[in-house]
C-alpha positions in Angstrom: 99.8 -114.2 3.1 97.8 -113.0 6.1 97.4 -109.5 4.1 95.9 -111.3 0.7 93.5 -113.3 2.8 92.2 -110.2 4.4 92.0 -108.8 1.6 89.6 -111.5 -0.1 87.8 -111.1 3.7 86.8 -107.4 2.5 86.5 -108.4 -1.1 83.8 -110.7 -0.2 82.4 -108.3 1.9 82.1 -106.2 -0.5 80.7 -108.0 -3.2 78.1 -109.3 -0.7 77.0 -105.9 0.0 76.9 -105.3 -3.7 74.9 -108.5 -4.9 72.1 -108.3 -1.8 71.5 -104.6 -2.1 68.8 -104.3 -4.7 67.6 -108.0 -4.5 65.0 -108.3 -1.3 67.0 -110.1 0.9 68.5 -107.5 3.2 72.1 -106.3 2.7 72.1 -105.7 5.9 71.2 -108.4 7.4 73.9 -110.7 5.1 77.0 -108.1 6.1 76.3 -109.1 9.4 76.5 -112.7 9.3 79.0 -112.4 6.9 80.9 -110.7 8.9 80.6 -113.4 12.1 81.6 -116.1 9.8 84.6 -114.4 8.6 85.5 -113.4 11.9 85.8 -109.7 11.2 84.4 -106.9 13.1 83.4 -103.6 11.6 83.4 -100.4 14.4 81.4 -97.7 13.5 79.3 -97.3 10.0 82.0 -96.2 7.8 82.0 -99.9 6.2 78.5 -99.8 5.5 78.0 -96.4 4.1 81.5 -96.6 1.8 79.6 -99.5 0.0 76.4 -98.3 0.2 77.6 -95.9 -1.7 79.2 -98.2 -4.0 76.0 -99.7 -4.4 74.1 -95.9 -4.8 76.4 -95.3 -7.4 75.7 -98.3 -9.6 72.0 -97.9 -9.6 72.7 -94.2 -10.1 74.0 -95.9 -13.2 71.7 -98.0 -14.2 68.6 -95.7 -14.0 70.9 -92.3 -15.4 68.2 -92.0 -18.1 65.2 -92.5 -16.3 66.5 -89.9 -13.8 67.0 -87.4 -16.6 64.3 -87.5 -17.8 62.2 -87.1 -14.8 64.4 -84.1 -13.9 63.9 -82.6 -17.4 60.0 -83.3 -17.8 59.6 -82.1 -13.6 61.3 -78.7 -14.6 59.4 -78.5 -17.6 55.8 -78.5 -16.0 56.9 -76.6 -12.8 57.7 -73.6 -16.1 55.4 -74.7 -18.6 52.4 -76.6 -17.0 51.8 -78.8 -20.1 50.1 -81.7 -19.6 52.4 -84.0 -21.5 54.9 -83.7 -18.2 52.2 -84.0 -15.7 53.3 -87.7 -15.4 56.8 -87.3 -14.6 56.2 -84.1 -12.3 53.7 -86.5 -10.4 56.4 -89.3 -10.1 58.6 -87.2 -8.8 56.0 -85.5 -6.0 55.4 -89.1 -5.1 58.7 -90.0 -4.6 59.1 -87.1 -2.3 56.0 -88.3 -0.4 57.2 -91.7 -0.2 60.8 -90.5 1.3 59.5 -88.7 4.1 58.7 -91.4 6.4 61.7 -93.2 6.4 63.9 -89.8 6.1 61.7 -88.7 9.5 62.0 -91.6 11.7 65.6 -92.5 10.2 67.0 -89.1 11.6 64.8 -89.1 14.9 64.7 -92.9 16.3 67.2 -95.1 14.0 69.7 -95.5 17.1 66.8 -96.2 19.5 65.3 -99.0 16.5 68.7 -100.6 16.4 68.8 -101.0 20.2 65.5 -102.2 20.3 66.0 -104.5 17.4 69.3 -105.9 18.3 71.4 -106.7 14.9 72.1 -110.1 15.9 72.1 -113.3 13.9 68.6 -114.2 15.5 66.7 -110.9 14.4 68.5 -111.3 11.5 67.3 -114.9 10.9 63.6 -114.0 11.5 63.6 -111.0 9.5 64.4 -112.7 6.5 61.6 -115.4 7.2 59.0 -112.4 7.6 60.3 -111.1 4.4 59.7 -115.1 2.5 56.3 -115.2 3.9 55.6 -111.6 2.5 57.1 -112.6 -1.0 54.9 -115.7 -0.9 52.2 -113.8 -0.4 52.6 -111.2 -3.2 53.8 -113.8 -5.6 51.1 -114.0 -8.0 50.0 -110.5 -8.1 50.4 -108.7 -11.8 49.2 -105.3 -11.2 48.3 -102.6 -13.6 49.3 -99.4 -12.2 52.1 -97.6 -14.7 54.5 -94.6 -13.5 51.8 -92.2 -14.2 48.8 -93.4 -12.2 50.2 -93.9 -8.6 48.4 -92.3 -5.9 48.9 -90.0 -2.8 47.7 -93.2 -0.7 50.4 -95.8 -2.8 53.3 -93.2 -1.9 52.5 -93.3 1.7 51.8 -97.0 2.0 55.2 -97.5 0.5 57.2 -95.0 2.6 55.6 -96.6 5.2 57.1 -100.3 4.2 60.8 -98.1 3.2 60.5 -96.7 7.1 59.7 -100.7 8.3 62.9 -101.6 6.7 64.5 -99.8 9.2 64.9 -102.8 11.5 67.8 -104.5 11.1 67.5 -107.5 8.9 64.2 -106.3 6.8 65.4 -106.0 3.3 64.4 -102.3 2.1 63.6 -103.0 -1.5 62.0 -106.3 -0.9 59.6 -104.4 1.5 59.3 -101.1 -1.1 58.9 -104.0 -3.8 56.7 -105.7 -2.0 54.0 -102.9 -1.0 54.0 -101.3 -4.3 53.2 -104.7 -5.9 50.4 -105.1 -2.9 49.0 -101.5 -4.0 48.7 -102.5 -7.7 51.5 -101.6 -9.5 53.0 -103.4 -12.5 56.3 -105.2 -12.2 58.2 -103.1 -13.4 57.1 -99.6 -12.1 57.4 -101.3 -8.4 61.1 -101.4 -8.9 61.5 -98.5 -10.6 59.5 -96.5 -7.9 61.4 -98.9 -5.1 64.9 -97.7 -6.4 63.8 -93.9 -7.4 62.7 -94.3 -3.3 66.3 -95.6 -2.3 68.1 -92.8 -3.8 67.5 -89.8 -1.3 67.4 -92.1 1.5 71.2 -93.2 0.4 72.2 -89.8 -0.1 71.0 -88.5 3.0 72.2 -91.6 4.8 75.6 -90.8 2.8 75.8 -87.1 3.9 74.7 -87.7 7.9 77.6 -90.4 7.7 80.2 -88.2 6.3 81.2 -87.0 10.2 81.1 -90.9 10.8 84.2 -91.6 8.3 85.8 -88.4 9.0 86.3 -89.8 12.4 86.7 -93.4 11.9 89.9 -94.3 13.8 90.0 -97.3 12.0 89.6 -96.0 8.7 93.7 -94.7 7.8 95.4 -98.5 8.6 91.7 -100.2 6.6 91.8 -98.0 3.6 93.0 -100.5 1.3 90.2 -103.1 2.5 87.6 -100.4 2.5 88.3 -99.7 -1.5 88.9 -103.1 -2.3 85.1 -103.4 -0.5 83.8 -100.2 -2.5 85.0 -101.5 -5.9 83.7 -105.2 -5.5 80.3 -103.3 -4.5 80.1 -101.1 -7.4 80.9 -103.5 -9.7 78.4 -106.5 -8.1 75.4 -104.3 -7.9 75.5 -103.4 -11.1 75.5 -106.7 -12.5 73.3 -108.0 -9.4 70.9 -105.0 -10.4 70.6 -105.9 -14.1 70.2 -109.4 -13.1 67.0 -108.5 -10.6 65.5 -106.4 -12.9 65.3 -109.6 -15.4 63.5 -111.4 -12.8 61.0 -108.7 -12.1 60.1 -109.1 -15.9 59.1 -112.7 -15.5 57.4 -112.3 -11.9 59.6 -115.0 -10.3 60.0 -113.3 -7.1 59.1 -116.8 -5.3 62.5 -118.0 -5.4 63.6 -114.7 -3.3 60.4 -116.5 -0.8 62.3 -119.8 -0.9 65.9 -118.4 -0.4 64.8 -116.6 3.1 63.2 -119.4 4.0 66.3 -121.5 3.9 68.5 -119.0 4.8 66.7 -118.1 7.8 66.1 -121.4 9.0 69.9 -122.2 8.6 70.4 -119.1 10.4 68.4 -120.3 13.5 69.9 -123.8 13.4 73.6 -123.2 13.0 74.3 -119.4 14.2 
């Protein structure tokens, strides 16, 4: 009985992982008070990268086509220099841009960020309200950038927001969503942009973590709970992913505003 019950621990865990990850609420920030209320305690990043990569995996999914056909039009006007790929080629250049930041301070200061930004419930807890009053403040903006006109200067200010996200408890595509929404772009390109941005970062967060699991002592006697985890995570964000791109079509990211603000004020009162 004790087995089945941990089992549903690191189910929930994992489905958690899987529903917060592309809605702007910080994953993050929800494992870890998950976590304290189920009274489990993960050592080491092994957890967090297995269903990230759940969670990379599903939106790898989800955006297969649009990533083909950026690869395909790219190629094409590196060889060919016709116009009609110009778009694509730019997108892609953009989304380059917009990693660095992140990829930069990620590899050189992350541990340093998460001592300096302790990941407890408190940072947590006033994270998400800094990422309500953001959301409130974007919510009636209906820009009218597409794909093909974003800007050196958008790429950077969005990086910059993906390299914010950093600090524990700042949800990374509710601040990439949010800034490209600030800088003018429609609904729908600012998530698309926002998860083309999350890709590299999540592989390169996948491959710098491979020593991590390698090594995890914990990871032979959890193996069962971590699949159990990467499975509810794959299968969550996917359906959690559809879902937020839905509400990204109607504009009603204020509901994401409310939902931190309770959260986080729950947070502060009762953790």
């Amino acid at each position: 009985m004790s087995d089945i019950v941990e089992w549903l621990k690191y189910l929930l865990l994992g489905a958690i992982q899987g529903f917060t990850e592309p809605i702007p609420v910080s994953s993050s920030g929800h494992l870890i008070v998950a976590q304290k209320l189920l009274g489990i305690e993960l050592q080491g990043f092994s957890f967090e990268i297995m269903t990230n990569t759940a969670s990379l995996i599903a939106i790898l999914f989800i955006y297969r086509e649009v990533i083909a056909r950026l690869v395909k039009n790219g190629v094409g006007y590196v060889v060919t220099r016709d116009k009609q790929y110009k778009s694509d080629y730019n997108f892609i250049l953009y989304v380059i841009i917009g990693t660095i930041p992140a990829g930069v301070i990620g590899v050189l200061f992350k541990d340093k960020i998460e001592e300096i930004f302790s990941s407890s419930v408190t940072t947590i807890a006033i994270a998400l309200l800094v990422t309500g009053v953001l959301l409130w403040l974007i919510r009636n903006l209906r820009g009218v950038k597409r794909d093909g006109d974003l800007s050196m200067k958008d790429a950077i200010i969005v990086g910059l927001a993906q390299a914010i996200a950093l600090i524990p408890g700042l949800s990374r595509s509710g601040l990439t969503v949010i800034a490209s929404i600030a800088t003018g772009m429609k609904q729908d390109t600012a998530l698309r942009y926002s998860f083309m941005l999350y890709i590299p970062i999540s592989l390169g967060g996948l491959v710098l973590g491979i020593a991590d699991i390698v090594s995890d002592p914990e990871l032979q006697a959890l193996w069962l709970q971590y699949l159990i985890a990467f499975i509810a995570s794959l299968v969550v964000t996917y359906f959690s992913m559809r879902w937020f791109m839905g509400i990204m079509e109607k504009g009603n990211l204020r509901y994401f505003s409310y939902y931190c603000f309770i959260v986080g004020a729950l947070i502060l009162i009762f953790l």
